[in-house]
N, C-alpha and C positions, 0 to 999 in steps of 0.2 A: 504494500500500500504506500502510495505519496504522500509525501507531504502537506502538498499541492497539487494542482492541478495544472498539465502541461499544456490542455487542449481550449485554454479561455480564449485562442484565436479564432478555435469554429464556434465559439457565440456569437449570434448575429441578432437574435431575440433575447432580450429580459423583460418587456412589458407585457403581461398579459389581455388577451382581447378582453374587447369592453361585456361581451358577449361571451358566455360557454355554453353552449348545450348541452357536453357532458363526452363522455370518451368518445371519439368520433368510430373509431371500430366496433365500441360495445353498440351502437344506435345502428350501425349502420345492421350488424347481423341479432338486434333486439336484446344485448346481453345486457349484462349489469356490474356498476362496478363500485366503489369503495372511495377512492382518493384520485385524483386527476392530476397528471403533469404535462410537461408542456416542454417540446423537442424545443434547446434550446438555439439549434440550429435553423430546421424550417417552421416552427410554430405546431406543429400535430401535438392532439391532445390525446395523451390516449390514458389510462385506469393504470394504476400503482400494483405491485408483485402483492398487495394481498387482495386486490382482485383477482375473480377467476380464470378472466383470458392474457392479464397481464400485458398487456397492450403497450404500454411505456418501452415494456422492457425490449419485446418483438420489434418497434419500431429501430430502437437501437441496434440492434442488430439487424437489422434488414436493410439500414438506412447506412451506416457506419456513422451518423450522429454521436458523439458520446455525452452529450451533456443534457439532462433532463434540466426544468425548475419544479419546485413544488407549486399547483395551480389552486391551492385551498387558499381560501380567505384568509389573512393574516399570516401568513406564511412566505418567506421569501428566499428561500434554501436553494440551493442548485447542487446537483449530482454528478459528477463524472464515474460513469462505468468504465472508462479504462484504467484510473488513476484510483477508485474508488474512495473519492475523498469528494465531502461536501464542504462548500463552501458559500458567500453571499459574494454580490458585485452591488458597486455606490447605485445604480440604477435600476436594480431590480426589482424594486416595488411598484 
């Protein structure tokens, strides 16, 4: 595990939309989910590893995005899955 985080150069999103509907893969095939993050590469929102279809994590990997944020209300955390370290950025709320 890092210290840090190597990959804060493919953040390109910290704001979240004004708008969620809610994990966009759980809606799209009717699932259900728990906690919502936010690719912080291209913006996809998809349900946290203790949802069921885990959708965050899948895009991560299918995408090579590594940096999630957390998309809950009052939350402002960001994830690196390759460095496995969280951390916040100044404009991330």
């Amino acid at each position: 595990m890092a210290e840090a985080c190597t990959h804060t150069d493919r953040i390109e999103r910290t704001q979240l939309p004004d708008a969620i509907a809610g994990c966009e893969d759980c809606l799209a095939i009717g699932g259900r989910w728990l906690h919502l993050r936010m690719c912080a590469t291209c913006g996809h929102i998809g349900c946290c590893d203790s949802s069921p279809n885990r959708h965050a994590t899948a895009h991560v990997h299918a995408s090579g995005h590594p940096i999630i944020r957390s998309a809950e209300p009052g939350e402002d955390w960001f994830w690196c899955y390759e460095d496995e370290v969280a951390f916040a950025v100044a404009d991330g709320s």
